[in-house]
C-alpha positions as CSV (number, residue, x, y, z in Angstrom):
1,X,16.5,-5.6,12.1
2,X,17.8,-1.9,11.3
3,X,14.8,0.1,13.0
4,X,14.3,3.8,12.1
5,X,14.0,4.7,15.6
6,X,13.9,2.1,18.9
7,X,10.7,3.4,21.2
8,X,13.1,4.4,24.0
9,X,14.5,6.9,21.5
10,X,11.5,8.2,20.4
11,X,10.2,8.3,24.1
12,X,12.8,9.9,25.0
13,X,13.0,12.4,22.0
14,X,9.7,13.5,22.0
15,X,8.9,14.0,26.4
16,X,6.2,11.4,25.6
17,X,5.1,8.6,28.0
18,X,5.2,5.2,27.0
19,X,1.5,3.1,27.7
20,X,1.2,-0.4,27.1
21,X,4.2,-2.4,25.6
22,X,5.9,-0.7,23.6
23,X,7.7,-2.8,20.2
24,X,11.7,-2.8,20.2
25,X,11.6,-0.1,17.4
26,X,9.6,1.4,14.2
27,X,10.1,1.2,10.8
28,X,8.5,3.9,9.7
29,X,6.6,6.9,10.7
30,X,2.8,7.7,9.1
31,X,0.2,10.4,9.3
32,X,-1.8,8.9,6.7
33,X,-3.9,4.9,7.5
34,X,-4.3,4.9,3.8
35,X,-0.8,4.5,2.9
36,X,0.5,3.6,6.6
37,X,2.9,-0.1,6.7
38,X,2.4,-2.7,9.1
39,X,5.4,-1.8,11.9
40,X,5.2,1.9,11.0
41,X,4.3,4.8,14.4
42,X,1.2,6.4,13.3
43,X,0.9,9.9,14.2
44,X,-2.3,10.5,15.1
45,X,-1.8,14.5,14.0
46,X,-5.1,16.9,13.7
47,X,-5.1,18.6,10.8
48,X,-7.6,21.8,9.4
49,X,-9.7,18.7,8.1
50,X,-9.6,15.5,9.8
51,X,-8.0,14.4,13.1
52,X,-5.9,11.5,13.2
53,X,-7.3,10.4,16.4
54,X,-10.4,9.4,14.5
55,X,-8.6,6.5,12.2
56,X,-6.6,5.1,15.2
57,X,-8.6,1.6,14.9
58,X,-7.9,1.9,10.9
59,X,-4.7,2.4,11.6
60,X,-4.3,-0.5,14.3
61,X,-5.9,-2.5,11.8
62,X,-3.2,-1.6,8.7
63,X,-0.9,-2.5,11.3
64,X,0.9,-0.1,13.2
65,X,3.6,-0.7,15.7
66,X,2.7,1.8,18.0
67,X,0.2,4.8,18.0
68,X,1.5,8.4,18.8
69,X,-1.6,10.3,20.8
70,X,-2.6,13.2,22.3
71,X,-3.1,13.5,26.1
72,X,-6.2,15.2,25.8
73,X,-7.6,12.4,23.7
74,X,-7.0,9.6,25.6
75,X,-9.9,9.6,28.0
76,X,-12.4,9.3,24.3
77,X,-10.3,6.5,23.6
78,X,-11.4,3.7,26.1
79,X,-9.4,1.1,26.8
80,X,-7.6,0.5,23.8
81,X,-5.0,-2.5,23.3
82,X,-2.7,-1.0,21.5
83,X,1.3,0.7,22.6
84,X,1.1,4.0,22.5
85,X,3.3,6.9,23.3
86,X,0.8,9.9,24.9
87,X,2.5,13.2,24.1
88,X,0.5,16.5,25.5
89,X,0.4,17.7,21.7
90,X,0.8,15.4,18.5
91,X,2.6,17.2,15.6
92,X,5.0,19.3,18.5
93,X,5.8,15.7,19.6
94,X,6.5,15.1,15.5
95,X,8.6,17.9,15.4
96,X,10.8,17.0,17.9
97,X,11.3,13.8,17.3
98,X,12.1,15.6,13.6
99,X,15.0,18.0,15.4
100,X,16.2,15.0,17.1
101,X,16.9,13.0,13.8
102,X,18.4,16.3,12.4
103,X,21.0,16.1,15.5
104,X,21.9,12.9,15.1
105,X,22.4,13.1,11.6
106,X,25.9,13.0,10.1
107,X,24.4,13.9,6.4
108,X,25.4,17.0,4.5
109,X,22.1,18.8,4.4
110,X,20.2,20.8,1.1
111,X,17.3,22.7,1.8
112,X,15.2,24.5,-1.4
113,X,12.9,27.2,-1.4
114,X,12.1,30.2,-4.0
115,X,8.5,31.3,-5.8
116,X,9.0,28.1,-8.4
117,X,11.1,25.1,-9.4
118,X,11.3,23.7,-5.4
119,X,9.8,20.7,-6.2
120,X,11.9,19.7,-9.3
121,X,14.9,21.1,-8.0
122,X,14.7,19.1,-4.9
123,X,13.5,15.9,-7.4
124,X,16.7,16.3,-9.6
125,X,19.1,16.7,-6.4
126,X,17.3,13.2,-5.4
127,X,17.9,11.6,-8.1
128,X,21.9,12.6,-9.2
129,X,22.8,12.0,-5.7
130,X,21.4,8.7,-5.2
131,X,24.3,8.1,-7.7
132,X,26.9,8.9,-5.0
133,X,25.6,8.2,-1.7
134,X,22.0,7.4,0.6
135,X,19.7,10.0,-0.2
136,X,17.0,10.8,2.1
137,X,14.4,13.7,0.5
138,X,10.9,15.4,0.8
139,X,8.1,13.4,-0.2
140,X,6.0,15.0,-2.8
141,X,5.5,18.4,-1.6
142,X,5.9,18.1,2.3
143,X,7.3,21.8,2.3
144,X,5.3,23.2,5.3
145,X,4.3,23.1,9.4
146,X,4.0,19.1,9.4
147,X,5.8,18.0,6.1
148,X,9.0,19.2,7.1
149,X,9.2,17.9,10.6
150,X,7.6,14.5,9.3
151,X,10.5,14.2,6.5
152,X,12.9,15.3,9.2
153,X,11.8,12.5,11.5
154,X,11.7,9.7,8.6
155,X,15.3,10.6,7.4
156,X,17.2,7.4,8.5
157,X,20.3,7.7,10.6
158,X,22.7,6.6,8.1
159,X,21.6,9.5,5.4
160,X,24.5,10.6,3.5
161,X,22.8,13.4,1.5
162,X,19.5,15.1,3.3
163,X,17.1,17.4,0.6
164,X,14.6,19.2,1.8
165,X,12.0,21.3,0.5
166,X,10.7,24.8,2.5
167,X,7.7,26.7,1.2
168,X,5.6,29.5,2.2
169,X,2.1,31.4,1.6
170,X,2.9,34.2,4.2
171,X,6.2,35.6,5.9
172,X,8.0,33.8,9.1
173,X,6.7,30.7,7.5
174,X,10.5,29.5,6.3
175,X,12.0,30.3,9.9
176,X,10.6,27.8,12.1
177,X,11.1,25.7,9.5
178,X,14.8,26.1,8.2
179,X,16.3,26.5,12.0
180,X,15.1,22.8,12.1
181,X,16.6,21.3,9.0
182,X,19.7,23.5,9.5
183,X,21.3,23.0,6.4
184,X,24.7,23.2,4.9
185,X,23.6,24.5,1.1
186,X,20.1,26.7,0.9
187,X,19.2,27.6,-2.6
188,X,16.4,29.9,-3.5
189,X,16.0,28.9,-6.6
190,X,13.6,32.0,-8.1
191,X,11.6,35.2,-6.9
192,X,8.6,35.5,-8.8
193,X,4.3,36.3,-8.2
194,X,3.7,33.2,-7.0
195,X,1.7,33.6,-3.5
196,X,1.3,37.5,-4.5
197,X,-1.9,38.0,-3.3
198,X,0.1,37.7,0.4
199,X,2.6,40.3,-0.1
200,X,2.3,43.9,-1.3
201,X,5.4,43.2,-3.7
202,X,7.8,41.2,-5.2
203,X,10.8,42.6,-2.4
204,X,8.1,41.0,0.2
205,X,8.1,37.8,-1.3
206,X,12.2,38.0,-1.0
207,X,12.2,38.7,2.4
208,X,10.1,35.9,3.1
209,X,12.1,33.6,1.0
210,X,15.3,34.8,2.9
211,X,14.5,34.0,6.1
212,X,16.3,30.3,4.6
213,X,19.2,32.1,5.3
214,X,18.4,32.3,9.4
215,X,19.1,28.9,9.2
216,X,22.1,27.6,7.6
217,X,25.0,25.9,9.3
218,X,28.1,28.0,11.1
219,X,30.5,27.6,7.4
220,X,27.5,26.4,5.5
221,X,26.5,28.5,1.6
222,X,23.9,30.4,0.3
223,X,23.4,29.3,-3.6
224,X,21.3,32.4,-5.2
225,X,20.4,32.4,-8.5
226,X,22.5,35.1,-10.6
227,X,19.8,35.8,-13.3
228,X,16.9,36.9,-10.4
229,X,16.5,40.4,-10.5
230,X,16.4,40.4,-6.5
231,X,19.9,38.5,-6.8
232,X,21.6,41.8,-5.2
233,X,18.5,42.0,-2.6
234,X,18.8,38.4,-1.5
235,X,22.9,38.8,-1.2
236,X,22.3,41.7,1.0
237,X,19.6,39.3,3.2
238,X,22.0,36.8,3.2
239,X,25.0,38.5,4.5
240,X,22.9,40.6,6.9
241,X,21.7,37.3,8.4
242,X,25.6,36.2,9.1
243,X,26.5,34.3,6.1
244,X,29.6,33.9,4.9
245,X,29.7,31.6,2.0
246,X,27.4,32.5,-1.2
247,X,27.5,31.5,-4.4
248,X,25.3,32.2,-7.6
249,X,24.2,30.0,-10.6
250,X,22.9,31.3,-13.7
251,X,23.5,32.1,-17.0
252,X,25.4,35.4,-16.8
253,X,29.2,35.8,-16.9
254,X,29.1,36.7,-13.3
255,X,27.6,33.5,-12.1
256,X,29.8,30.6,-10.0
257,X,27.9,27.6,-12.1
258,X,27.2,28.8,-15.3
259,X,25.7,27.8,-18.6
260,X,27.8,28.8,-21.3
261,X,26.2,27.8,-24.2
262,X,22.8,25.7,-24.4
263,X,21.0,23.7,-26.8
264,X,17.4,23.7,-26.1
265,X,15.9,21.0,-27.8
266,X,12.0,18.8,-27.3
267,X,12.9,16.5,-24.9
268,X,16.2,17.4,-23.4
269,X,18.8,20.4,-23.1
270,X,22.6,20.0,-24.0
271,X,25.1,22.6,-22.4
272,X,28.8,23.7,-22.0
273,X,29.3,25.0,-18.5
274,X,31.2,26.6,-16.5
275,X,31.1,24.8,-12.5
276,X,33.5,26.9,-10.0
277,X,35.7,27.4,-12.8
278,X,35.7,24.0,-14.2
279,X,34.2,23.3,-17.5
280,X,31.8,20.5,-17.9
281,X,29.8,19.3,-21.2
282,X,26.2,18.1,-20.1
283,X,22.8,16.9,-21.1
284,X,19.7,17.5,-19.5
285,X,17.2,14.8,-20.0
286,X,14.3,16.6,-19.1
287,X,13.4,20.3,-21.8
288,X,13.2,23.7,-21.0
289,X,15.2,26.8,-19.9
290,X,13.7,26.9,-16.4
291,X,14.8,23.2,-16.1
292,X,18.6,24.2,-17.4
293,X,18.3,26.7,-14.3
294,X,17.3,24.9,-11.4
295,X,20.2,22.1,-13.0
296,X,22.7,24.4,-12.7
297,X,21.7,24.7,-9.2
298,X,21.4,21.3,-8.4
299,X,24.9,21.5,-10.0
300,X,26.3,23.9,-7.4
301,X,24.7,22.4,-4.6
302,X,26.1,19.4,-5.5
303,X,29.8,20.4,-5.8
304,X,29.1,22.6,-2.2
305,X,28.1,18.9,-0.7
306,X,31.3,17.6,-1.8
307,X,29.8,15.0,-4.0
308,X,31.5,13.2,-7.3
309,X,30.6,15.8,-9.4
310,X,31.5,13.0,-13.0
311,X,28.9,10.7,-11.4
312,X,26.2,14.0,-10.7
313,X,26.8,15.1,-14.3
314,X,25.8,11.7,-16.0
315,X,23.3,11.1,-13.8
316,X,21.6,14.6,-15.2
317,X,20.8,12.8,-18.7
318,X,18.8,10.3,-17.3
319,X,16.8,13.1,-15.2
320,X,13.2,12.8,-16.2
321,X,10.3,15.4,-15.9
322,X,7.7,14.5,-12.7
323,X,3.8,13.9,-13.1
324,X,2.1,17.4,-13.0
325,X,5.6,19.1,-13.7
326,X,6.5,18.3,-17.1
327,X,5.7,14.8,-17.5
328,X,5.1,13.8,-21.3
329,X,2.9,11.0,-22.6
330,X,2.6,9.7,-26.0
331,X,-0.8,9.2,-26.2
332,X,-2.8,6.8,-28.5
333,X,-5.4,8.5,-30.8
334,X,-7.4,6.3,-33.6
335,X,-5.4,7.6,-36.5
336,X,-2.2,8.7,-34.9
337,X,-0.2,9.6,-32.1
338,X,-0.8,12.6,-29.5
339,X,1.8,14.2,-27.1
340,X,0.6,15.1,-24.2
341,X,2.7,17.7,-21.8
342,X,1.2,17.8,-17.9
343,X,2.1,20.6,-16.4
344,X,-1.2,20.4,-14.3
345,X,0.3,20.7,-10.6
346,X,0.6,24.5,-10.4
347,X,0.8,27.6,-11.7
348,X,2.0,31.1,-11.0
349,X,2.8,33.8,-13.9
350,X,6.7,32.9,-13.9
351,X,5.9,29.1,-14.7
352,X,3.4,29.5,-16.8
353,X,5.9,31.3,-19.1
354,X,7.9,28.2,-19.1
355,X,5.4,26.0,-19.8
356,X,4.4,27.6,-23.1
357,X,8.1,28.2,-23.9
358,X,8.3,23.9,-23.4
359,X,4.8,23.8,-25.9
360,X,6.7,26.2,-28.3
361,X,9.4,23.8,-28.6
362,X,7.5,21.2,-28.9
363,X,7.1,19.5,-32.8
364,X,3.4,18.6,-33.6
365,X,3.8,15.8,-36.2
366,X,2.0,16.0,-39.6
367,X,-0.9,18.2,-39.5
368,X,-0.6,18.3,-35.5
369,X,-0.9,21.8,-33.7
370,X,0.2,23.3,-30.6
371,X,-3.3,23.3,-28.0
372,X,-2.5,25.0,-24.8
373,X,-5.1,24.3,-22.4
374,X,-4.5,26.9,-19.2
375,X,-6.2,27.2,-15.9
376,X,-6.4,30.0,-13.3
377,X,-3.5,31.1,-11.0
378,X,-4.3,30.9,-7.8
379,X,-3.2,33.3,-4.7
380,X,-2.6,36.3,-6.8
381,X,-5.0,38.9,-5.0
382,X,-6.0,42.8,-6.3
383,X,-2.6,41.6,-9.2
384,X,-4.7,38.9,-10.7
385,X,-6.8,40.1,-13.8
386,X,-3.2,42.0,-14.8
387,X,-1.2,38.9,-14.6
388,X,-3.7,36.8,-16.5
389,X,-4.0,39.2,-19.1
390,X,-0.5,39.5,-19.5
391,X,-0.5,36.0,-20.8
392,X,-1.5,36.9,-23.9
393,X,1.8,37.9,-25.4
394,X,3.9,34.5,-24.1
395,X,1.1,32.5,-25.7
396,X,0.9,34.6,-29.0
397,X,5.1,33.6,-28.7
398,X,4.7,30.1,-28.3
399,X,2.7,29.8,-31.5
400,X,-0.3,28.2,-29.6
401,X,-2.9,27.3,-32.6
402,X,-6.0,26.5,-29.6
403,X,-6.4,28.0,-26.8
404,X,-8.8,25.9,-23.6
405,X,-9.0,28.3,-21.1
406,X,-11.0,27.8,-17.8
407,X,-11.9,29.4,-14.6
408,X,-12.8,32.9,-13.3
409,X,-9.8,34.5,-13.3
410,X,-8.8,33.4,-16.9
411,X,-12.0,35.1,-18.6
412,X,-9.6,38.0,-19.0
413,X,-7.0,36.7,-21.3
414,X,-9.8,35.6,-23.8
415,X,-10.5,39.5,-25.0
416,X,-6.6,39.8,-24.8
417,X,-5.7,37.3,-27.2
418,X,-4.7,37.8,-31.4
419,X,-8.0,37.0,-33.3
420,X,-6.2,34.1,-35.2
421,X,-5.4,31.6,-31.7
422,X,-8.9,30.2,-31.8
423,X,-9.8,30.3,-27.8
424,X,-12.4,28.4,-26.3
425,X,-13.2,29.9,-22.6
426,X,-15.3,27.9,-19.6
427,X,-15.4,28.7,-16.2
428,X,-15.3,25.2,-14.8
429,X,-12.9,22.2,-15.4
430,X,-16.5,19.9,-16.1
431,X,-17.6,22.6,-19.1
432,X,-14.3,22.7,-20.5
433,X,-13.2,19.2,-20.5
434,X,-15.2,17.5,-23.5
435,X,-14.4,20.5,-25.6
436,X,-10.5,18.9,-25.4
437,X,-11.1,16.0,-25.8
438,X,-13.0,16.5,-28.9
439,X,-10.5,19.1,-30.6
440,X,-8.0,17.0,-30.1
441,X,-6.1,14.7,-33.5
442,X,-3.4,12.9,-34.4
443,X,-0.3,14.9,-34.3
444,X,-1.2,17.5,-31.7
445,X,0.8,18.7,-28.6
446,X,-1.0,19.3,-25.5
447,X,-0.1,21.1,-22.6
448,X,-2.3,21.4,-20.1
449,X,-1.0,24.0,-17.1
450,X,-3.1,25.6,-14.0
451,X,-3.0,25.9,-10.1
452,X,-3.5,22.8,-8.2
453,X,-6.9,24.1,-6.9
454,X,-8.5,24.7,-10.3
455,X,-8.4,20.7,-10.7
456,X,-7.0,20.6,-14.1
457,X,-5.2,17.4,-13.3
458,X,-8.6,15.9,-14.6
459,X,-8.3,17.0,-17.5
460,X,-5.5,14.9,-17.7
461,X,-6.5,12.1,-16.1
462,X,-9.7,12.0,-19.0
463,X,-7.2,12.0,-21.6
464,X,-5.1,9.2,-20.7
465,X,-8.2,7.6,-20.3
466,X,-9.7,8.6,-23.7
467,X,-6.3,8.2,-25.3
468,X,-4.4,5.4,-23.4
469,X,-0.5,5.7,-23.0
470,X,1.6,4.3,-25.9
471,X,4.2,4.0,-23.3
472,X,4.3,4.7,-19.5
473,X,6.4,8.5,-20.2
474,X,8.1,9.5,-23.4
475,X,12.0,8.5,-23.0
476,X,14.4,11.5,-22.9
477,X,16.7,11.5,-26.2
């Protein structure tokens, strides 16, 4: 059996010591008993909430190979029969077992970061790389302290292509981080007021983000995008921090991966461009500008990895929007169909904007409408009750006929708004839900869009279950 690590590696990886007998090797490595597979290492990692040291029986019972556990801890533990590698602390024993896999590797290495778009940037570089080689990436969002060294550490030894996500609520976040995944290709993908409430300005928010720089490979590339208004900022970063090799994507003349001309259309985005000087025609099979921008990076850092860029540009038409990020439903109403948009996973003022311009491309059906159904955004400090009322002209744009708007920090766009969007306000997700679900018929568009905290992913989850799926996600044209 291929294992992911033997125990002697990982012993001798992490400075732990090995109790009991140990198994030849792991197949996988968990923090989590609820998802964890029989032969996986379970980390028994303490967290702000739980600590792992409290499920080690549920996670002896799921099955684990061997238990990773903290020095300290062992004494509450009895007289356990299970292997175990003691370590004096948990998650630094994770992380270097993490920069142990990173040295081993032989993979050309991508790491993402910027204020939106991480998440389905490092998705779509995922998925149009499988095409041409053994992609290893970030699970969901494992962007910080524990999910980068735990994707580091899972990334098998035979990775051709390595994606990583780095985020950040606060500055020297990104460089612990990045010096560990070391990568040959860092894109920030966008500078905007996400996280604002942490910084006193958008130029502190770049400096944060730049600190990817720190971190990239001896010949390795920064991939900026040309179209930021801190693209000039984040050169200077970058070549202040010693690197040699950047490169811009974008939608200006100036930029190295360029769309030339694009076709915005419901459900997918057609474009001539312009990669290192040679021209490409593509399709995009998930919608929206900000989705043409983060392909035109994956574009770039695709062609910077070396890969088959024919086999990366077809693979971009079969690219499909994630849950929470774009996903659409076609959902099932009594006397017709609805299409539902869920853009529920987050929110900050620049993706927001996106998200209605996606609604205002949208095409109710019949008598259908356009319902925009927004939440707070979170993290934006003294700047929030500005940047929520500033909302008001992008939704006036998007030709939203209902407006569901809900939490404390959204009660401000209601007095902002044109007379003629008929707005409904509640402050909580519970107050506001039925009120959707009732306005809703055949025909609409929905777009439902908020920070992850708010909890408007229930309001999505209420109608799929009101409204059941036609079909598991609307096919790209």
């Amino acid at each position: 059996m291929s294992w992911l690590w033997t125990s002697s590696d990982m012993v001798a990886a992490m400075g732990g010591r090995p109790v009991g007998a140990l198994p030849e090797g792991i197949s996988g490595i968990s923090i989590d008993t609820r998802t964890l597979k029989p032969g996986e290492a379970f980390f028994a990692i303490k967290g702000d909430q739980f600590d792992g040291h409290d499920f080690i029986t549920a996670a002896m019972v799921a099955g684990a190979g061997l238990i990773v556990v903290a020095e300290a801890k062992l004494p509450a533990l009895g007289k356990l029969q299970v292997p175990m590698i003691v370590v004096d602390d948990v998650l630094e024993g994770l992380t270097r077992l993490g920069i142990a896999s990173r040295a081993r590797s032989k993979a050309q290495i991508i790491a993402v970061t910027g204020s939106v778009g991480k998440t389905t940037t490092k998705e779509a570089l995922r998925h149009v790389l499988s095409e041409v080689g053994k992609v290893h990436a970030s699970a969901a969002s494992f962007n910080n302290h524990w999910g980068v060294p735990l994707t580091l550490a899972r990334m098998p030894d035979d990775t051709e292509y390595g994606v990583f996500e780095i985020g950040m609520n606060h500055a020297d976040e990104i460089r612990p981080l990045v010096k560990m995944v070391r990568p040959h290709v860092a894109i920030i993908t966008l500078i905007a007021p996400a996280h604002l409430g942490h910084f006193k300005n958008l130029e502190e928010i770049a400096a944060a983000k730049a600190e990817i720089f720190e971190g990239i490979e001896p010949g390795g590339t920064a991939l900026l995008n040309r179209d930021d208004e801190r693209f000039e900022l984040l050169m200077q970063m970058a070549e202040e921090a010693g690197v040699i090799h950047i490169r811009s994507f974008g939608e200006g003349a100036d930029a190295d991966y360029r769309a030339d001309k694009t076709k915005l259309l419901p459900t997918c985005s057609c474009l001539t461009a312009s990669l290192a000087g040679q021209e490409a025609v593509l399709k995009i099979g998930a919608p929206g500008r900000h989705i043409v921008q983060n392909a035109l990076a994956v574009l770039g850092a695709a062609h910077l990895a070396d890969a088959d860029m024919a086999k990366v540009a077809m693979a971009l038409a079969t690219l499909t929007p994630e849950d929470g990020r774009g996903a659409r439903h076609r959902l099932r109403h009594p006397h017709g169909d609805i299409t539902l948009i869920d853009e529920s996973y987050n929110a900050n003022p620049a993706s927001m904007r996106a998200a209605l311009e996606l609604l205002h491309a949208a095409k109710p059906e019949g008598e259908g409408r356009r319902i925009a159904v927004l939440g707070d955004m979170l993290e934006l400090g003294n700047h929030a009750p500005k940047l929520h009322r500033d909302l008001a002209r992008p939704v006036a744009e998007a030709d939203v006929d209902a407006l569901f708007i809900g939490g404390p920090e959204m009660s401000v766009l209601a007095s902002a708004l044109p007379v003629e969007i008929h707005t409904e306000y509640r402050q909580s997700v519970e107050e506001l839900q039925p009120l959707v679900i009732k306005a809703l018929r055949p025909g609409d568009v929905v777009m439902v869009k908020s920070s992850k905290g708010i909890g408007f992913s229930r309001i999505v989850k209420a109608l799929m279950t009101k409204y059941p799926p036609a079909e598991p996600r609307e096919a790209a044209e």
